[in-house]
C-alpha positions, -999 to 999 in steps of 0.1 A, spaced: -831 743 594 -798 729 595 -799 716 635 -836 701 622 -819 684 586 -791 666 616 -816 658 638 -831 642 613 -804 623 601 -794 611 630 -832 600 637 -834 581 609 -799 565 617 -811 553 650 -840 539 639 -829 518 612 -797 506 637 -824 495 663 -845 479 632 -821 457 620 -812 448 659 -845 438 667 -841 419 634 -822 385 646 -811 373 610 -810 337 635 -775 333 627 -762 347 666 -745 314 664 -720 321 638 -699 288 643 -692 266 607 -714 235 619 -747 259 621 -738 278 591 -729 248 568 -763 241 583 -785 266 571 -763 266 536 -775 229 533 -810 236 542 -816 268 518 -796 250 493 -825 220 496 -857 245 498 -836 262 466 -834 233 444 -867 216 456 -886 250 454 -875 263 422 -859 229 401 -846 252 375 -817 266 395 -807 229 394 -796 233 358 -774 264 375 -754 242 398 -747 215 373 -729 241 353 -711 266 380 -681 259 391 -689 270 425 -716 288 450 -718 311 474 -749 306 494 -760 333 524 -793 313 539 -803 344 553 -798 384 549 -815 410 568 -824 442 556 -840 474 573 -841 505 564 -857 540 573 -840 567 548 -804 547 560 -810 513 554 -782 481 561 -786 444 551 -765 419 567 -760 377 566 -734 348 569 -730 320 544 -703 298 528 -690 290 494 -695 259 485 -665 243 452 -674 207 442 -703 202 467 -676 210 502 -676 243 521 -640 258 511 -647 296 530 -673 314 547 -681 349 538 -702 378 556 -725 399 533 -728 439 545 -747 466 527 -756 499 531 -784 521 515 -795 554 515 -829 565 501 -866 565 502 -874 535 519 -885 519 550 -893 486 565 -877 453 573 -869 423 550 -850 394 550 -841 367 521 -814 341 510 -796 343 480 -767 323 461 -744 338 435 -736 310 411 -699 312 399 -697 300 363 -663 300 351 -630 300 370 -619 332 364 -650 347 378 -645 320 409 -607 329 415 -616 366 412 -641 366 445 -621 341 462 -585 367 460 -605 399 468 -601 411 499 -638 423 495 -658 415 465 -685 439 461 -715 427 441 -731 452 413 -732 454 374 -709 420 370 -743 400 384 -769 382 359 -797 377 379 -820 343 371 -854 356 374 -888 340 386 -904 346 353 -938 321 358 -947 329 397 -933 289 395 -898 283 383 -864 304 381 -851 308 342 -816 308 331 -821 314 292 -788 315 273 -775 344 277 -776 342 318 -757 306 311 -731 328 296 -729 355 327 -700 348 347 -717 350 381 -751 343 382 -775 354 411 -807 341 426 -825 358 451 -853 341 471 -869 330 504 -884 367 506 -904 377 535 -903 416 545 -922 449 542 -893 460 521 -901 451 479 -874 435 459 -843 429 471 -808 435 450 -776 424 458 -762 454 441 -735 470 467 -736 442 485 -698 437 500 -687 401 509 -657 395 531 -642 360 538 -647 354 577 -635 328 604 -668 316 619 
């Protein structure tokens, strides 16, 4: 029983390793010109897409923007992207994304999200951590009409504000919750 509960383990670690592999999040290139790139181009598709989140970016005091995450899983499960935060429209640091997941699931996903900074504190906070792990702290705007993200009051209020879209994956919704971000040097 117990060689058959490692076996399996270790299976199901495999797998998911060789999933997200055979997952190319496209971002192989990992040099500042093609991630500012993709930031600029999921930032367009965001704003066009959903006009909402426009209101969002008028009020934050700075974004960070991954264009593209991707997640597979079978039981062990990862996620992982590049992006770059963005203060007064300029890239000022890029930042990986990593996460790691254990649980009933399987399949492949991938996504782009932005975490909207609204106040300073919560904007000096990511930027000193060493790693900045996403969880309770993050409001998440949601697509309420199948149309259009919503950011009633109280999300205005949040200090970091996330928006998850650009889903396409056999894995249903996606959550930023564990998610660690670490400042890189592309």
């Amino acid at each position: 029983m117990n060689n058959f509960s490692r076996r399996f383990f270790i299976a199901g670690a495999a797998s998911s390793t060789l999933a997200a592999a055979g997952c190319n999040n496209g971002l192989s290139s990992n040099g500042a010109h093609t991630i500012d790139a993709r930031v600029d181009s999921s930032l367009e598709f965001l704003y066009s897409s959903q006009p909402g989140t426009q209101t969002l970016r008028d009020k934050s005091v700075g974004i960070l923007v991954m264009p593209l995450i991707t997640k597979a899983g079978f039981g062990l499960g990862g996620a992982f992207g590049r992006g770059a935060l963005r203060v007064g429209g300029a890239t000022v640091d890029y930042y990986s994304a990593a996460q790691a997941s254990f649980g009933l699931q399987i399949g492949a996903q991938q996504y782009a999200h932005a975490l909207f900074f609204m106040t300073e504190d919560a904007l000096a906070d990511f930027r000193n951590s060493p790693g900045w792990a996403g969880g309770a702290n993050l409001e998440y705007a949601v697509n309420t009409t199948g149309e259009n993200y919503s950011a009633d009051t109280t999300t205005m209020l949040s200090p970091v504000v996330a928006v998850v879209f650009g889903q396409a994956g056999l894995i249903a919704g996606a959550t930023l919750k564990g998610t660690k971000y670490s400042r890189i040097i592309p």
